[in-house]
N, C-alpha and C positions, 0 to 999 in steps of 0.2 A: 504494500500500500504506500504510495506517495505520502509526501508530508503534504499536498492539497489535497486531495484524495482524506488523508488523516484531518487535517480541518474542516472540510467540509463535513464529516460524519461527526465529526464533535460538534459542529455548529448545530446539526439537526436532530443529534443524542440531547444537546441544552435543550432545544423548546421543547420537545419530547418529556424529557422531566420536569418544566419548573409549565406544562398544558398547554403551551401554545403550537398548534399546527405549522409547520412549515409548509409558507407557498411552494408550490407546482411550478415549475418552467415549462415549458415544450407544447405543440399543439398534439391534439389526439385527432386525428379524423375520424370523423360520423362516418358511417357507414349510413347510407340511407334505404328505406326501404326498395326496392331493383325486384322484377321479374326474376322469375325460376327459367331454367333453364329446362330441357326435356329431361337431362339425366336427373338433377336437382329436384325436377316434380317427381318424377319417379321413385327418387329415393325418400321423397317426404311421406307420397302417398301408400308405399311400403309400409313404410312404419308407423303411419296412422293406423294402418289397416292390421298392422299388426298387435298394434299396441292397443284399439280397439275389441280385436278379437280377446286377446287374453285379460284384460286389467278392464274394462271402459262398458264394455257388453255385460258381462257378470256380475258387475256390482251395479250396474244397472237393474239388472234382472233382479239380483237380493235388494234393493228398495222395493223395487213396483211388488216383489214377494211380501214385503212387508207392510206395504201400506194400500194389500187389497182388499182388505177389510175395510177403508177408511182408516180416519185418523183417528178417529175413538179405540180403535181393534188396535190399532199400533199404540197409543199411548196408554191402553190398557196392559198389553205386553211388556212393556220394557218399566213399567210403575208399578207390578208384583214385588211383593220382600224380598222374593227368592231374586229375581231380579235385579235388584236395586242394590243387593249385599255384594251379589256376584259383580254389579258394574263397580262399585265401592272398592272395594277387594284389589279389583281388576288395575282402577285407576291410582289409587293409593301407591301400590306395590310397581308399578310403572314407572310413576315420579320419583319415588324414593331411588329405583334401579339406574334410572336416567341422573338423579343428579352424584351420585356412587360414583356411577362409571365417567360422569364429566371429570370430577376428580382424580381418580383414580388411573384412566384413563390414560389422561393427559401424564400426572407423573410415570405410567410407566413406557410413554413414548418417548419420554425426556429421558430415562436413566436410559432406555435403547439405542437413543440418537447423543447422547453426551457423554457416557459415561463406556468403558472398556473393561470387561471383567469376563472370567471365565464361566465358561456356560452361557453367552450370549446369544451364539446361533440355538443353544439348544433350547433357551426361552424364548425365543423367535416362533422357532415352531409348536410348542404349548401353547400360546396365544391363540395362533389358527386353528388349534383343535375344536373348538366350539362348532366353527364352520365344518370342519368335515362327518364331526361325531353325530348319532342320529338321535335326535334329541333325547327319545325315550330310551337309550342304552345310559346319555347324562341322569334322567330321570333316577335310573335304575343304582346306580352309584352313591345318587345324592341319599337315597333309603338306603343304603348299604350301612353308607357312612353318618348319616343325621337319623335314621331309621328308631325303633324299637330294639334291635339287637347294637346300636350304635359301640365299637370299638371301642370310642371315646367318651364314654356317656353321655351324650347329646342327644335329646332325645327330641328333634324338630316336628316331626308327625304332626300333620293337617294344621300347621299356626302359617301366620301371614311370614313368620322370619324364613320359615321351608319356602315356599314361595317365590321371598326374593331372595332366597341362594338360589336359587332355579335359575332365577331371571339374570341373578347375574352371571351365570355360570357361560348362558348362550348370549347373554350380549356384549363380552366382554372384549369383543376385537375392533367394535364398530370404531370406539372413538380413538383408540389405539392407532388404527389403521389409515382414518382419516388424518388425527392431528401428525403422525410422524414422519410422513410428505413431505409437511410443509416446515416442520425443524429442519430436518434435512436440509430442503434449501434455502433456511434462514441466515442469511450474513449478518455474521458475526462482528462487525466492523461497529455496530453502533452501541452494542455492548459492551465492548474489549471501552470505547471508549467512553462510556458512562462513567466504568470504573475508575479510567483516567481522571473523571470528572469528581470523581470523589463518592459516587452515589454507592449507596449499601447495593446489596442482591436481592432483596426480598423487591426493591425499587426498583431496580433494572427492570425485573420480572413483572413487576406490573405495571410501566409504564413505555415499556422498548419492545417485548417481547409478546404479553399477555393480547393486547391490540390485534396482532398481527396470526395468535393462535384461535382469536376467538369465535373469527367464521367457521373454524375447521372445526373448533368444539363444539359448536350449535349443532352443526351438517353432523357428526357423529351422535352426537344427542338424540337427537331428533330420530335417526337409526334405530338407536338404543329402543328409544321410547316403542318405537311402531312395533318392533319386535317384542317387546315384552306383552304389549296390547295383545297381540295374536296369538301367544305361545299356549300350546297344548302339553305338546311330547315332556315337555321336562319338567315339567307339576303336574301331569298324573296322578304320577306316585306316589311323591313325596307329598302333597296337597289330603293323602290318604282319600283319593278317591270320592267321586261324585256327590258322595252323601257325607262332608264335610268340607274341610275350606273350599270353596270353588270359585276358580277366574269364570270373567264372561265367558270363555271358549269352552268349557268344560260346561257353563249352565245351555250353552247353544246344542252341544252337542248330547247334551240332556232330554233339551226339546224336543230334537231330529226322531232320538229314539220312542218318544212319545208319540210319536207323529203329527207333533207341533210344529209345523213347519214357518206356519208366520210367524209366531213367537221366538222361535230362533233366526228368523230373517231377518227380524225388528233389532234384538241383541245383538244381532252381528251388522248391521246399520247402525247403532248408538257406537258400537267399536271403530268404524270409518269414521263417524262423525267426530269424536273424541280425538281420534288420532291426527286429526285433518288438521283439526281445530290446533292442537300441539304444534304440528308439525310446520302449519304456516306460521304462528309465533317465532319458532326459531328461525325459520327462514327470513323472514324480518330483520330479527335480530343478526342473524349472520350478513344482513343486505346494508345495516347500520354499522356494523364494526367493521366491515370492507369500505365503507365510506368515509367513517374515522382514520380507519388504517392508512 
């Protein structure tokens, strides 16, 4: 690094810590809205059509399942106890999972991306286990180990804390995955000179750094969250089963076998809507601290 090079990253480490934004130089060109080309519509209307078929048509179909009854039939389904516990439960154990893993998360993308110690590749790939392992085998482990016969004496059976071991068992790569991209290619130039500037690390970190991680912790978040929303397989077991603690998915799939079919269309509608609802929050959020940043 130049010694101007070295000044200017100190000029813009100072307004950084003491709040003030540094202007912008340079033009950006607009892109303006322009015609598709043939290959370009092609490739749009693919993936409309694709993304229609699989995600756009279906959840279409589970509303209009849900609210063929009318609105009385649908607000009468999803405002039962059984219900209401299950969405409670549901959403509770979501939030809690979601703000664990922002934490959590995030330091264990930091000691991956900053720190060198042994067994690093081999905690690389434990990470990713979640994504390959099939939830209900996590299930089957987490009874093994938090179970009634627990090794440890821990005895988690059907309470909300089995649950969110569950929950965080399979959601724990999302925010990992996302934030430690973007460490990676964070330069390190306005930190190295913070320091020069005299500022503690807990400062650095929340004023140089934190900024610049926190689209990527939302966008992992936000993962987190939808995944916990939907999860089956891996509170099953541990949840001890339908006729005790039960997420919305387990009262939906309650329904099905009743041959309650709007009543689990409607639960599995207030689960889209819930997670929507979350999901465009942080996207906001993530749209505000790209704009800080």
């Amino acid at each position: 690094m130049t010694a101007a090079d070295g000044a200017g990253a100190s000029l813009r480490t100072r307004d950084a810590l003491e709040g003030h934004p540094t202007p912008v130089t340079g033009r950006r060109r607009v892109v303006t809205g322009s015609r598709l080309g043939a290959t370009s519509g092609i490739g749009l209307g693919t993936a409309v059509l694709w993304l229609s078929l699989l995600v756009l048509i279906p959840l279409a179909a589970v509303v209009a399942k849900a609210t063929g009854g009318g609105w009385s039939g649908f607000w009468n389904a999803i405002t039962t106890p059984a219900a209401l516990d299950a969405l409670r439960l549901t959403v509770l154990s979501s939030l809690a999972v979601s703000a664990i893993n922002a934490v959590m998360g995030t330091l264990i993308a930091w000691v991956l991306v900053r720190d060198s110690f042994p067994g690093r590749r081999l905690l690389e790939v434990v990470i990713d286990i979640p994504f390959a392992l099939p939830t209900i085998v996590a299930g089957l482990v987490l009874l093994i180990l938090y179970g009634p016969t627990s090794p440890i004496g821990v005895d988690l059976l059907g309470t909300q804390r089995a649950i969110v071991f569950a929950l965080l068992f399979v959601t724990l790569p999302f925010v990992v995955r996302t934030v430690q991209p973007v460490l990676i290619g964070l330069d390190t130039e306005a930190e190295e000179a913070a320091a020069s500037l005299g500022a503690a690390p807990l400062t650095t970190f929340r004023r140089i750094v934190l900024p610049v991680l926190l689209p990527a912790i939302a966008s992992g978040t936000a993962l987190a969250f939808a995944r916990a929303m939907g999860e089956y397989g891996s509170v099953l077991l541990i949840s001890g089963g339908v006729n005790r603690a039960r997420v919305s998915s387990m009262y939906a799939f309650q329904q099905i076998q009743n041959y309650d079919y709007t009543g689990a269309a409607a639960t599995a509608t207030i689960l889209l809507l819930v997670s929507l609802v979350v999901i465009v929050g942080l996207d906001l959020l993530q749209r505000w601290a790209a704009r800080r940043g």
